[in-house]
mmCIF entry with sequence, helices, sheets and N, C-alpha, C, O atoms, coordinates in Angstrom:
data_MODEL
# 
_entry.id   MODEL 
# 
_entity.id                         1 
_entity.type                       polymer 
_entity.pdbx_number_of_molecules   1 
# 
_entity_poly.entity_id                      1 
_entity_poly.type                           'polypeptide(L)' 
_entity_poly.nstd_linkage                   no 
_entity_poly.nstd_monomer                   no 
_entity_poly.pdbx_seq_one_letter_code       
;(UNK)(UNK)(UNK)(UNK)(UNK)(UNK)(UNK)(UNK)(UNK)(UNK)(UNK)(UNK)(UNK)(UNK)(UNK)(UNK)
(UNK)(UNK)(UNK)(UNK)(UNK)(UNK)(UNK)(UNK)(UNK)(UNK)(UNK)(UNK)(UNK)(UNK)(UNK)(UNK)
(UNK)(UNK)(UNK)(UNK)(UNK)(UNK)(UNK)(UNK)(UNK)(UNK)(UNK)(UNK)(UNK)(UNK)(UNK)(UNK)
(UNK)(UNK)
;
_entity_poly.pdbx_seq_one_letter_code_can   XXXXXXXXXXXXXXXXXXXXXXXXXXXXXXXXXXXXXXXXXXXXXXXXXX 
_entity_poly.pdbx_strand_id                 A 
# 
loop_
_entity_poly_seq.entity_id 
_entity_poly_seq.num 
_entity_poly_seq.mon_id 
_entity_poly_seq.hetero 
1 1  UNK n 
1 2  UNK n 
1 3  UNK n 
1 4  UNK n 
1 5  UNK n 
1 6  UNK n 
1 7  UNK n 
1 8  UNK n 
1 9  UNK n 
1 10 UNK n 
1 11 UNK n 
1 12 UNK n 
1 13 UNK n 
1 14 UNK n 
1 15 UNK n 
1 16 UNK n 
1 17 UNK n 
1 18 UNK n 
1 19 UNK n 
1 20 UNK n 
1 21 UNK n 
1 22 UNK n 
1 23 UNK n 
1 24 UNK n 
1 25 UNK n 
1 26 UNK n 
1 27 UNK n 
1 28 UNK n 
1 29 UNK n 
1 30 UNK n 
1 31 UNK n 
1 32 UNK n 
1 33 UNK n 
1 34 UNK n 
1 35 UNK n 
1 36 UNK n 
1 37 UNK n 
1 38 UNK n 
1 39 UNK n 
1 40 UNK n 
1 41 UNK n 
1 42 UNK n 
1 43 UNK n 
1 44 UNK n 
1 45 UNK n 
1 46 UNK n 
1 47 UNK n 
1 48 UNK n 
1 49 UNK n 
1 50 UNK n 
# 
_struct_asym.id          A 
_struct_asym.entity_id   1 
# 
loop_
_struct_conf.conf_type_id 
_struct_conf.id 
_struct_conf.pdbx_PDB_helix_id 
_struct_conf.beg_label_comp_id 
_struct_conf.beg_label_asym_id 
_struct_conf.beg_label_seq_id 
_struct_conf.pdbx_beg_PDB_ins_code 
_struct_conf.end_label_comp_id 
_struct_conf.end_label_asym_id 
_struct_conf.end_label_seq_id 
_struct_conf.pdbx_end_PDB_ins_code 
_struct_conf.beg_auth_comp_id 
_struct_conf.beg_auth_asym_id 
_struct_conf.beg_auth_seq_id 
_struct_conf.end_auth_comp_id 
_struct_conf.end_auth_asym_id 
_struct_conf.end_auth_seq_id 
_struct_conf.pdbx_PDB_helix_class 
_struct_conf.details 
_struct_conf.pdbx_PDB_helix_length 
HELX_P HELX_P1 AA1 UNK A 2  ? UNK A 14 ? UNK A 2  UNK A 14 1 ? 13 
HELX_P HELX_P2 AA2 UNK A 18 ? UNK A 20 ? UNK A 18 UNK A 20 5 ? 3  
HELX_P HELX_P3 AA3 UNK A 21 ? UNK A 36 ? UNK A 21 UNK A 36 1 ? 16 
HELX_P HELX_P4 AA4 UNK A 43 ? UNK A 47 ? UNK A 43 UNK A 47 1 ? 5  
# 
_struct_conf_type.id          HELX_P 
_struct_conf_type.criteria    ? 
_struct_conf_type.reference   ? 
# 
loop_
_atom_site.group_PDB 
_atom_site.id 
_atom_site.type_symbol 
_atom_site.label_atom_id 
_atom_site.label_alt_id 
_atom_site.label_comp_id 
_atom_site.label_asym_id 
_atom_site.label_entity_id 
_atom_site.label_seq_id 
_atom_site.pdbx_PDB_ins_code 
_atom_site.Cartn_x 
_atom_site.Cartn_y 
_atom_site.Cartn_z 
_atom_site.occupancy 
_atom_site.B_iso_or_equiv 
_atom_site.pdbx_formal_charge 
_atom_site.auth_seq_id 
_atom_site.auth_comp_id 
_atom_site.auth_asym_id 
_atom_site.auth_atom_id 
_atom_site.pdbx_PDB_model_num 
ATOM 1   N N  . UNK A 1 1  ? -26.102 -40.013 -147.200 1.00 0.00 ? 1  UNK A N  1 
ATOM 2   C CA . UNK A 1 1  ? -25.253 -41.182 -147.074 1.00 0.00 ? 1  UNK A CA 1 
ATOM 3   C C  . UNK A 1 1  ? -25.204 -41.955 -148.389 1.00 0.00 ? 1  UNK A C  1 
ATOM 4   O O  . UNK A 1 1  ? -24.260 -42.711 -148.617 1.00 0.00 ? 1  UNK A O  1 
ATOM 5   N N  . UNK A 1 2  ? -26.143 -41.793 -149.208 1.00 0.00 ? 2  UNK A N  1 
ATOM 6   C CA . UNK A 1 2  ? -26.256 -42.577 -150.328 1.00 0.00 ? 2  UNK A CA 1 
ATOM 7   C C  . UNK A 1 2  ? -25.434 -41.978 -151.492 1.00 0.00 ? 2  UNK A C  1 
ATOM 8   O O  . UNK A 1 2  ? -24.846 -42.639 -152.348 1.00 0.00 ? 2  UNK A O  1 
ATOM 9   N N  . UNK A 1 3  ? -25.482 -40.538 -151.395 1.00 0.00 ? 3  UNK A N  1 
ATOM 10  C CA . UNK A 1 3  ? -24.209 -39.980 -152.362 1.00 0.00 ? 3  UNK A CA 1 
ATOM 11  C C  . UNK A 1 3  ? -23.543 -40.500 -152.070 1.00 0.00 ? 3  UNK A C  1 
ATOM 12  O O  . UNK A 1 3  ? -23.124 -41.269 -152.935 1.00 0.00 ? 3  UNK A O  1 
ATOM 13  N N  . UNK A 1 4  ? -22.906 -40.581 -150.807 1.00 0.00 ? 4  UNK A N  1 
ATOM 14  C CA . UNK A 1 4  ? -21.640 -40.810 -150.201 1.00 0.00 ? 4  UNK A CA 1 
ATOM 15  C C  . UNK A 1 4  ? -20.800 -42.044 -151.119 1.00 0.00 ? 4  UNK A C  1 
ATOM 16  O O  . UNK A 1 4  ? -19.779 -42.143 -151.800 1.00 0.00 ? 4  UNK A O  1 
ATOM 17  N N  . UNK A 1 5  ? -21.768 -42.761 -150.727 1.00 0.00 ? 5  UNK A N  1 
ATOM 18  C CA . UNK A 1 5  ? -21.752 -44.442 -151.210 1.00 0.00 ? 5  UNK A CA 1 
ATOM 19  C C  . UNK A 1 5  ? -21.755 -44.533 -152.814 1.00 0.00 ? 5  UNK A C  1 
ATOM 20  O O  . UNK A 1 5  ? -20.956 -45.331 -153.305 1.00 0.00 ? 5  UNK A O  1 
ATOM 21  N N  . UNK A 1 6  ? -22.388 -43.962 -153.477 1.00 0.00 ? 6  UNK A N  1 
ATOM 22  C CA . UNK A 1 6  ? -22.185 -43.701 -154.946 1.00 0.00 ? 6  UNK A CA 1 
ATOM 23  C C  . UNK A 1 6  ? -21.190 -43.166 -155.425 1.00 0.00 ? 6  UNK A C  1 
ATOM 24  O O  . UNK A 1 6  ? -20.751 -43.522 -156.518 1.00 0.00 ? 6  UNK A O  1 
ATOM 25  N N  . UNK A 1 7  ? -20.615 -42.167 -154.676 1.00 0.00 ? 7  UNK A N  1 
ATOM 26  C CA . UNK A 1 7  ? -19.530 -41.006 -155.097 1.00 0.00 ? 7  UNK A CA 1 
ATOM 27  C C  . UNK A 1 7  ? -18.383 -42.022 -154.976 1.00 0.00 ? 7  UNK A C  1 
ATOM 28  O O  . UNK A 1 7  ? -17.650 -42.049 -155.965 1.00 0.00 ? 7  UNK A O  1 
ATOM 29  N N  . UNK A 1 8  ? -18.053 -42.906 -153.926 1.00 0.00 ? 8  UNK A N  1 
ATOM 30  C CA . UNK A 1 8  ? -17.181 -44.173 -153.383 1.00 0.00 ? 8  UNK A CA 1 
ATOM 31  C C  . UNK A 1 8  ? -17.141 -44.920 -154.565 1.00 0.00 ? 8  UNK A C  1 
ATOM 32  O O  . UNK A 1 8  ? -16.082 -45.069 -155.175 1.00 0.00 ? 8  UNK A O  1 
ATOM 33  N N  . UNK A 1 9  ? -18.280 -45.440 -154.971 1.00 0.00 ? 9  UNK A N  1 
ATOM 34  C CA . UNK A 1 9  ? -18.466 -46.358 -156.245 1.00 0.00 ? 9  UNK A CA 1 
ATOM 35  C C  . UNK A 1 9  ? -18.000 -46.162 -157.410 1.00 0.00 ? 9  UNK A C  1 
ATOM 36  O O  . UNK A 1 9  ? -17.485 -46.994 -158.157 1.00 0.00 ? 9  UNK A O  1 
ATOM 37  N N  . UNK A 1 10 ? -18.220 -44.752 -157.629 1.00 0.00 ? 10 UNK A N  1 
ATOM 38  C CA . UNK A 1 10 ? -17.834 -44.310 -158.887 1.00 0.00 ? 10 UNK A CA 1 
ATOM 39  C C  . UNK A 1 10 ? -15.759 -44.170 -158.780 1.00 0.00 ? 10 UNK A C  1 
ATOM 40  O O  . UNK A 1 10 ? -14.822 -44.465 -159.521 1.00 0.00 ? 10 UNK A O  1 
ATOM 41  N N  . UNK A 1 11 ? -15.919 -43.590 -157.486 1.00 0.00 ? 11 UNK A N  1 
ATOM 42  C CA . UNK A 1 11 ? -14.324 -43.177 -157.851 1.00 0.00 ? 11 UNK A CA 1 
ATOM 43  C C  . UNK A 1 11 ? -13.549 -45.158 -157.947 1.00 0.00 ? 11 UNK A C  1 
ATOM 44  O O  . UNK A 1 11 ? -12.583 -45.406 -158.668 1.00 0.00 ? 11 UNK A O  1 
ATOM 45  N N  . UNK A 1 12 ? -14.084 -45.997 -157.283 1.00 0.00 ? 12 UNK A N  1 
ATOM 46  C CA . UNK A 1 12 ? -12.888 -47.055 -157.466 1.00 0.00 ? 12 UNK A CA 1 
ATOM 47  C C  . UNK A 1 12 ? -13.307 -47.680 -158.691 1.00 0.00 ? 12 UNK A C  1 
ATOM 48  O O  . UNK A 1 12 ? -12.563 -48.332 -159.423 1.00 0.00 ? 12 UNK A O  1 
ATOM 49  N N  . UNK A 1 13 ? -14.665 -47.430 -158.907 1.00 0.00 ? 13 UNK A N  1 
ATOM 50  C CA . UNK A 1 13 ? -14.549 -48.226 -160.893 1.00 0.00 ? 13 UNK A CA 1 
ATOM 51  C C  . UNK A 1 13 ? -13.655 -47.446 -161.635 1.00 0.00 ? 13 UNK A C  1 
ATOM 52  O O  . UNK A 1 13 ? -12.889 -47.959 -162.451 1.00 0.00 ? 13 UNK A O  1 
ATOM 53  N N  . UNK A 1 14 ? -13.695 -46.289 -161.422 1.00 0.00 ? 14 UNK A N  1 
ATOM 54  C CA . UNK A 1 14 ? -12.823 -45.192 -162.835 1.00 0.00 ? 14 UNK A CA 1 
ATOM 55  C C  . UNK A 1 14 ? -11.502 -45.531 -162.641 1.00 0.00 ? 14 UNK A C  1 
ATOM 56  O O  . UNK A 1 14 ? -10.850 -45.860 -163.632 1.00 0.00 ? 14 UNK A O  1 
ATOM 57  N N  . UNK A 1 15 ? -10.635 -45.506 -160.831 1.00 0.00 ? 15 UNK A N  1 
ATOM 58  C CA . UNK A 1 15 ? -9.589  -45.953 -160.800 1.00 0.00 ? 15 UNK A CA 1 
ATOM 59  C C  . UNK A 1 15 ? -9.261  -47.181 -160.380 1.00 0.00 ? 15 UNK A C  1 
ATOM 60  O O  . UNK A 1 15 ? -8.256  -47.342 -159.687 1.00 0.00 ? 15 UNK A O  1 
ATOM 61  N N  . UNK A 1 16 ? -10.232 -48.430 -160.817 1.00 0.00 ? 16 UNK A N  1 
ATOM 62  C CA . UNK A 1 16 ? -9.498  -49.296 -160.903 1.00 0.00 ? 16 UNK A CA 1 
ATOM 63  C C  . UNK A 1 16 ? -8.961  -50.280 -159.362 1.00 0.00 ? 16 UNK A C  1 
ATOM 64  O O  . UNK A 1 16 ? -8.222  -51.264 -159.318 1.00 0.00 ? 16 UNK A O  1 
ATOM 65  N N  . UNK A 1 17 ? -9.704  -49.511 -158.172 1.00 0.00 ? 17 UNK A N  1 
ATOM 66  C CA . UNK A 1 17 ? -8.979  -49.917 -157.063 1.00 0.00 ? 17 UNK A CA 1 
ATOM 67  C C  . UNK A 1 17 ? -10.057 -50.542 -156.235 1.00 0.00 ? 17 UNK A C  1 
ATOM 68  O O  . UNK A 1 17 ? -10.465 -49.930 -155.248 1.00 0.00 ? 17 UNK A O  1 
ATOM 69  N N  . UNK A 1 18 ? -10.553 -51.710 -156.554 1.00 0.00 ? 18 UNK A N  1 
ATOM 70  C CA . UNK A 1 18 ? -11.590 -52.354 -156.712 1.00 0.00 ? 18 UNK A CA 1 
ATOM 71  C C  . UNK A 1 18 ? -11.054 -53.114 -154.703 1.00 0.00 ? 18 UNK A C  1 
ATOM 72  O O  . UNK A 1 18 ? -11.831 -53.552 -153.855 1.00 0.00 ? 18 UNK A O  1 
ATOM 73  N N  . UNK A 1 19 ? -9.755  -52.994 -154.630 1.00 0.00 ? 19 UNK A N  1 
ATOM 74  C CA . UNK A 1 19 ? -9.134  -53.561 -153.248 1.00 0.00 ? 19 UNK A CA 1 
ATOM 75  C C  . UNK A 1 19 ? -9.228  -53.197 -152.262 1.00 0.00 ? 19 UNK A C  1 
ATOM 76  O O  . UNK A 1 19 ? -8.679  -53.570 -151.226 1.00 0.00 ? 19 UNK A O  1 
ATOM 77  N N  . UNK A 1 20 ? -10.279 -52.045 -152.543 1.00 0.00 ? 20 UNK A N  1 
ATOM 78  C CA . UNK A 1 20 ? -10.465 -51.259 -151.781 1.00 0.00 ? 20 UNK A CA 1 
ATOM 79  C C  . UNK A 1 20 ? -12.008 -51.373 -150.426 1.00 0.00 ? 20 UNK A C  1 
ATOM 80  O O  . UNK A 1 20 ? -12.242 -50.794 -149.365 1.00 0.00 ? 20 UNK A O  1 
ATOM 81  N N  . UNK A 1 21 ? -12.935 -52.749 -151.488 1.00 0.00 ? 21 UNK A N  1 
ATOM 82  C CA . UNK A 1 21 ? -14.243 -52.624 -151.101 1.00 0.00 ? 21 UNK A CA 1 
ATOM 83  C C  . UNK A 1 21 ? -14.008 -53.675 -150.319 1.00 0.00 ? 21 UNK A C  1 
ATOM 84  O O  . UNK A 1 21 ? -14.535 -53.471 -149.225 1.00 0.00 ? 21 UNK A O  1 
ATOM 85  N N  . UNK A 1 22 ? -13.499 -54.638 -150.360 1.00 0.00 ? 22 UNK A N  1 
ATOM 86  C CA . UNK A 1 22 ? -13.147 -55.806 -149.077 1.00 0.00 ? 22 UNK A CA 1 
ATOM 87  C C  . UNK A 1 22 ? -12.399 -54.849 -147.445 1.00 0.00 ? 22 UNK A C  1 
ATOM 88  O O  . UNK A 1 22 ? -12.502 -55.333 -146.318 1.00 0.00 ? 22 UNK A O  1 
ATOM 89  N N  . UNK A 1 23 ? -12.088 -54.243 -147.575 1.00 0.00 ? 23 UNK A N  1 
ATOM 90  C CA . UNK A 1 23 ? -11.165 -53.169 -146.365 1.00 0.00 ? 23 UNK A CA 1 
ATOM 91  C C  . UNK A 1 23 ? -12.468 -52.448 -145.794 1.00 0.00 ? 23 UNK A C  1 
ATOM 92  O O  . UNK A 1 23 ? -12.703 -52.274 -144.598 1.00 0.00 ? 23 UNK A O  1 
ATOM 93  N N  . UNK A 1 24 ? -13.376 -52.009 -147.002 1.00 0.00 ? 24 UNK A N  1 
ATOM 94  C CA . UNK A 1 24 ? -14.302 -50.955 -146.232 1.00 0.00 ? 24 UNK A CA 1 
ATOM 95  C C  . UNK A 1 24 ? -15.232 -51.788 -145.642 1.00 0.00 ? 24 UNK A C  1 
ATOM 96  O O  . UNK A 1 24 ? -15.807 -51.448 -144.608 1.00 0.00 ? 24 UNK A O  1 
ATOM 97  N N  . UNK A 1 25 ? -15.491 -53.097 -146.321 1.00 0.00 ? 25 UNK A N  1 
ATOM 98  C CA . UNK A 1 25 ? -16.930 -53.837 -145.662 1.00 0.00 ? 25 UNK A CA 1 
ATOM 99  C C  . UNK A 1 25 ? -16.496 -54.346 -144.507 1.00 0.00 ? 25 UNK A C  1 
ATOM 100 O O  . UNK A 1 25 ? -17.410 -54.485 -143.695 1.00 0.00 ? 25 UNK A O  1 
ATOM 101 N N  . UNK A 1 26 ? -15.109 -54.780 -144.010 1.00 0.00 ? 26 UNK A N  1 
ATOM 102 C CA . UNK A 1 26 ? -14.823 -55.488 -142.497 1.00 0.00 ? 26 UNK A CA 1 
ATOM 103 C C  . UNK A 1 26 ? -14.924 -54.259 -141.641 1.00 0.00 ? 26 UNK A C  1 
ATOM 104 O O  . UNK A 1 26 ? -15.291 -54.382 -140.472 1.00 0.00 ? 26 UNK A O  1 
ATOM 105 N N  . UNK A 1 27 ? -14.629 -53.093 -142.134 1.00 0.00 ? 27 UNK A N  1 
ATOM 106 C CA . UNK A 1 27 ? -14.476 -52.050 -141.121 1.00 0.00 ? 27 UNK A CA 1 
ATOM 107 C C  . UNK A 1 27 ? -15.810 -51.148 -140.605 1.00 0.00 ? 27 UNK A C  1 
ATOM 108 O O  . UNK A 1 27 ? -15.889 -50.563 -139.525 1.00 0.00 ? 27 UNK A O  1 
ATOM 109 N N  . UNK A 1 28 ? -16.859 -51.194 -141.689 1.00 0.00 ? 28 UNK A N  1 
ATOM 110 C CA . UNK A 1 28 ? -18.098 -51.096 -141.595 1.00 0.00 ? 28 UNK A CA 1 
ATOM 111 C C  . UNK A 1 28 ? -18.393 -51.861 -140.437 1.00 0.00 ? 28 UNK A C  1 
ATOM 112 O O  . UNK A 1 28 ? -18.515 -51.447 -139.284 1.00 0.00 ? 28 UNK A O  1 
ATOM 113 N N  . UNK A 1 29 ? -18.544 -53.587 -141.074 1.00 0.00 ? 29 UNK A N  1 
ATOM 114 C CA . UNK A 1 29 ? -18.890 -55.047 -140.270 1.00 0.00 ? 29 UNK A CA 1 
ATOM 115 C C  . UNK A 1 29 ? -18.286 -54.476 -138.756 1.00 0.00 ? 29 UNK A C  1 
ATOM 116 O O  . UNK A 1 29 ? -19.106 -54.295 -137.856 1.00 0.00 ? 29 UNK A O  1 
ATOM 117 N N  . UNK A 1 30 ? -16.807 -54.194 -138.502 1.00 0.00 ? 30 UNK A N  1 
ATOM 118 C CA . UNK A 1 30 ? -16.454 -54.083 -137.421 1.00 0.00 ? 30 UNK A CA 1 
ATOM 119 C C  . UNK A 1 30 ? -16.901 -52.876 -136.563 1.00 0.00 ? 30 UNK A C  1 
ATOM 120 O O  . UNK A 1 30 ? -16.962 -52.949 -135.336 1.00 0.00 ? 30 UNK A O  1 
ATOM 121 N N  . UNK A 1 31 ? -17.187 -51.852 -137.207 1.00 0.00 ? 31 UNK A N  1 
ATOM 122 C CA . UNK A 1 31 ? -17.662 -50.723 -136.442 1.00 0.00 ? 31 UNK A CA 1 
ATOM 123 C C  . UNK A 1 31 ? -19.227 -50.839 -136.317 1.00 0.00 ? 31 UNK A C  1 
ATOM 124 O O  . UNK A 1 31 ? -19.535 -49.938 -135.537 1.00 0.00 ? 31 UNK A O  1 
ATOM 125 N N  . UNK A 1 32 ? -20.361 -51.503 -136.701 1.00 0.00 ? 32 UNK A N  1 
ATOM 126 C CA . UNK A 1 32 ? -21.418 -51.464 -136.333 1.00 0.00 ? 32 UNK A CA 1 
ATOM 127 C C  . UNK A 1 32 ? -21.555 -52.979 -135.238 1.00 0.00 ? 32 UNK A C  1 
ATOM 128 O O  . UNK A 1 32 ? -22.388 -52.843 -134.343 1.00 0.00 ? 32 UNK A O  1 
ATOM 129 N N  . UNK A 1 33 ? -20.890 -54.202 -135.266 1.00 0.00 ? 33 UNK A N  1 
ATOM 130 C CA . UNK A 1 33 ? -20.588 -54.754 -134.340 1.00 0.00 ? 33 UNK A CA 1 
ATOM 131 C C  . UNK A 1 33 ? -20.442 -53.990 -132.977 1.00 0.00 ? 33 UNK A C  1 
ATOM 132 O O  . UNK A 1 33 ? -21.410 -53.941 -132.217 1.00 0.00 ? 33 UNK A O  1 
ATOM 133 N N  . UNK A 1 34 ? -19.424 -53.479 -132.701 1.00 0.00 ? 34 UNK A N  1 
ATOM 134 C CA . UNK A 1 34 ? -19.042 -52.150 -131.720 1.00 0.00 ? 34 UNK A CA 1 
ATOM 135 C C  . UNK A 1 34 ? -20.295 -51.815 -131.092 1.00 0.00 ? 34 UNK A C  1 
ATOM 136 O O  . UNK A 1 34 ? -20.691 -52.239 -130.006 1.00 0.00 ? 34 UNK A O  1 
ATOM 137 N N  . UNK A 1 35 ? -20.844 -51.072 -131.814 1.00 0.00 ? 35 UNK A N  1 
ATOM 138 C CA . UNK A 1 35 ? -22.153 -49.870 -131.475 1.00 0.00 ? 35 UNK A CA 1 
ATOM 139 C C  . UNK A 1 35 ? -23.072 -50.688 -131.267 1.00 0.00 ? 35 UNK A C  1 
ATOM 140 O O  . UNK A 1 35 ? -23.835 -50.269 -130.396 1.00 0.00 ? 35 UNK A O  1 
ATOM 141 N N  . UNK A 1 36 ? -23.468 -52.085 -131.840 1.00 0.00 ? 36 UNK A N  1 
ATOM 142 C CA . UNK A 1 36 ? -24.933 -52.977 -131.141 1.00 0.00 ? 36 UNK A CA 1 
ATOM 143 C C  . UNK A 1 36 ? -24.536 -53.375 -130.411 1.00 0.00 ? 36 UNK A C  1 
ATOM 144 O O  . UNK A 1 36 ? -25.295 -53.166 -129.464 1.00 0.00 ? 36 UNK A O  1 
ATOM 145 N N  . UNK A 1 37 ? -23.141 -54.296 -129.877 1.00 0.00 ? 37 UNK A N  1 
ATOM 146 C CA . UNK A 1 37 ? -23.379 -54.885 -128.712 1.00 0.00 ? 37 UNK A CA 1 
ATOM 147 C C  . UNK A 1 37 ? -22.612 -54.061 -127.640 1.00 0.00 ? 37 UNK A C  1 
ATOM 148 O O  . UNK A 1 37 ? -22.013 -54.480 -126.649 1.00 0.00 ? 37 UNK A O  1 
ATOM 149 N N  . UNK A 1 38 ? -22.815 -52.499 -128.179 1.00 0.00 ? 38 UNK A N  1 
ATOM 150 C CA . UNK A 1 38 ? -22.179 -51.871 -126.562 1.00 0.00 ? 38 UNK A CA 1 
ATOM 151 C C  . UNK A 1 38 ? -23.080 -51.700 -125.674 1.00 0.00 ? 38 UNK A C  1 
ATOM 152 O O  . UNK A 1 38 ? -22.533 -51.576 -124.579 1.00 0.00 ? 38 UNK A O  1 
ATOM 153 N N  . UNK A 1 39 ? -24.438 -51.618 -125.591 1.00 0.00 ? 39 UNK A N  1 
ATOM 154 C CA . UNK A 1 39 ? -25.381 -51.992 -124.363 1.00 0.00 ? 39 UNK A CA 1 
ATOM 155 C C  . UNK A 1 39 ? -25.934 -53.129 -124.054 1.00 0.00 ? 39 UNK A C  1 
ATOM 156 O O  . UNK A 1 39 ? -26.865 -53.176 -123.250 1.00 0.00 ? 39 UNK A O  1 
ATOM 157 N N  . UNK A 1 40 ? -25.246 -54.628 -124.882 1.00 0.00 ? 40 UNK A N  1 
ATOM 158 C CA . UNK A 1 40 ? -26.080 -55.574 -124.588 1.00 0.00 ? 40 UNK A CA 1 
ATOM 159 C C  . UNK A 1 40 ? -25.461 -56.552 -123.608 1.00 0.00 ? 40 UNK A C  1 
ATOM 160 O O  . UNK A 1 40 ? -24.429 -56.329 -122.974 1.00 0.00 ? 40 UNK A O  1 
ATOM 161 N N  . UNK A 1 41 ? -26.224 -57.708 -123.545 1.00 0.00 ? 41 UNK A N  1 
ATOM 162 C CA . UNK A 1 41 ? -25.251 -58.550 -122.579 1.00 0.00 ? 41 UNK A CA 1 
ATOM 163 C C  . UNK A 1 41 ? -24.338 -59.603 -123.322 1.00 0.00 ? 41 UNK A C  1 
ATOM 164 O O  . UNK A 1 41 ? -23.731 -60.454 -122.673 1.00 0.00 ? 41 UNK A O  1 
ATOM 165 N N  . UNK A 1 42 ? -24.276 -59.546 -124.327 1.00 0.00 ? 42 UNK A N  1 
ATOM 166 C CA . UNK A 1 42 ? -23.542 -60.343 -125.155 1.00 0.00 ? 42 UNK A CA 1 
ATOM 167 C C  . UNK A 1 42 ? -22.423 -59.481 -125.801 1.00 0.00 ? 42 UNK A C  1 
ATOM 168 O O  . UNK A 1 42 ? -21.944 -59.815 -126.885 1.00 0.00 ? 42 UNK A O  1 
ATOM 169 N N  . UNK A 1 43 ? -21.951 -58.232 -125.053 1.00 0.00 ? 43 UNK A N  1 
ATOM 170 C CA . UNK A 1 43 ? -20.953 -57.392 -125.076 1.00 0.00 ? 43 UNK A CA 1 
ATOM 171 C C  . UNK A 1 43 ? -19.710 -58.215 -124.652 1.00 0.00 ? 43 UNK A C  1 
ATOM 172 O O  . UNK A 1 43 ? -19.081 -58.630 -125.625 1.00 0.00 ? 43 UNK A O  1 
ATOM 173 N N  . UNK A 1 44 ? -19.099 -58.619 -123.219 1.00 0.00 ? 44 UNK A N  1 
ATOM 174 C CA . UNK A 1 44 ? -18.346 -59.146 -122.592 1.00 0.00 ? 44 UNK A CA 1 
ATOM 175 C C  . UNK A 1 44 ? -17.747 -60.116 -123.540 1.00 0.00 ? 44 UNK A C  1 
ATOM 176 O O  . UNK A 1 44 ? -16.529 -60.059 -123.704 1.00 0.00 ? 44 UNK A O  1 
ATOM 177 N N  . UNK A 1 45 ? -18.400 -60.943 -124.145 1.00 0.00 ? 45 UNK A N  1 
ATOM 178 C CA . UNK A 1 45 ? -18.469 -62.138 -125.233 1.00 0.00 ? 45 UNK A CA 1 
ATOM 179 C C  . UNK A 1 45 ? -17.476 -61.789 -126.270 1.00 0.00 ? 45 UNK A C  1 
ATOM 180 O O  . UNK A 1 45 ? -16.431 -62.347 -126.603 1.00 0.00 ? 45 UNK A O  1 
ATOM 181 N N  . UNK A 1 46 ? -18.249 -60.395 -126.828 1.00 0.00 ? 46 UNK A N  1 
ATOM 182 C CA . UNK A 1 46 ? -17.479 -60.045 -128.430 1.00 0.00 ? 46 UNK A CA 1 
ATOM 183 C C  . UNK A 1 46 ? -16.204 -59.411 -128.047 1.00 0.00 ? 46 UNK A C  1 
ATOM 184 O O  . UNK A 1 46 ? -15.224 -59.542 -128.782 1.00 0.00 ? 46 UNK A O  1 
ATOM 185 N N  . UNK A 1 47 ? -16.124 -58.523 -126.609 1.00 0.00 ? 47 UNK A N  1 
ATOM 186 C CA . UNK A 1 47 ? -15.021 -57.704 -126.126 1.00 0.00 ? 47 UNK A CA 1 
ATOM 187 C C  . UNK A 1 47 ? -13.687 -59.171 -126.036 1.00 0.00 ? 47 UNK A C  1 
ATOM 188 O O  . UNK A 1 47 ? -12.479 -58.970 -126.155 1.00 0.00 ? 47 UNK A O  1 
ATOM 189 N N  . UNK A 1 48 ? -14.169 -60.219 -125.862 1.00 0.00 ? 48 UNK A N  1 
ATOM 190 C CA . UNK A 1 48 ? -12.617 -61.222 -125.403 1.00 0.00 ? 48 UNK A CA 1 
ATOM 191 C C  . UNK A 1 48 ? -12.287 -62.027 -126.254 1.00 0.00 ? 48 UNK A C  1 
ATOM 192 O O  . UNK A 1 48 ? -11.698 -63.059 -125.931 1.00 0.00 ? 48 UNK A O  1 
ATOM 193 N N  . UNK A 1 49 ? -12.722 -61.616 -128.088 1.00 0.00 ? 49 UNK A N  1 
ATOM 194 C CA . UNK A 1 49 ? -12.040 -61.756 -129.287 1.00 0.00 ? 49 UNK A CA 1 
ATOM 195 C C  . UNK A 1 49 ? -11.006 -60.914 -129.046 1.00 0.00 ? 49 UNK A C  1 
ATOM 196 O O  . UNK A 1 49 ? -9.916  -61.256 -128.587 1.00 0.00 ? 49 UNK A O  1 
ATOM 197 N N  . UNK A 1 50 ? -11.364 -59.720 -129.377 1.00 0.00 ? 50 UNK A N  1 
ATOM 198 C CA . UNK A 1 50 ? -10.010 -58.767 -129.376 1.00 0.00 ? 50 UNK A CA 1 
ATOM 199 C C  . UNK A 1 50 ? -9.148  -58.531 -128.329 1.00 0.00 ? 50 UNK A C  1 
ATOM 200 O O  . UNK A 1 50 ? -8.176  -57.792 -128.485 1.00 0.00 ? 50 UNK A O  1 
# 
């Protein structure tokens, strides 16, 4: 995972597409949101934002 994340790093410094790291961190933020509160009881809560 840490290549992963380096290999990511490297390609938007070389090209420049720096607009790219605000898009990946909400979607990260939003997909591990998801996965903790899908067994908890404070699920119902986060489900009646969206």
């Amino acid at each position: 995972m840490g290549g992963f994340v380096m290999e990511l790093w490297a390609f938007m410094r070389e090209r420049k597409k720096f607009w790219l790291l605000p898009i990946i961190v909400v979607l990260v933020l939003l997909g591990s949101l998801i996965v903790f509160t899908q067994g908890s009881a404070v699920a119902p809560f986060i489900y009646t934002l969206f």
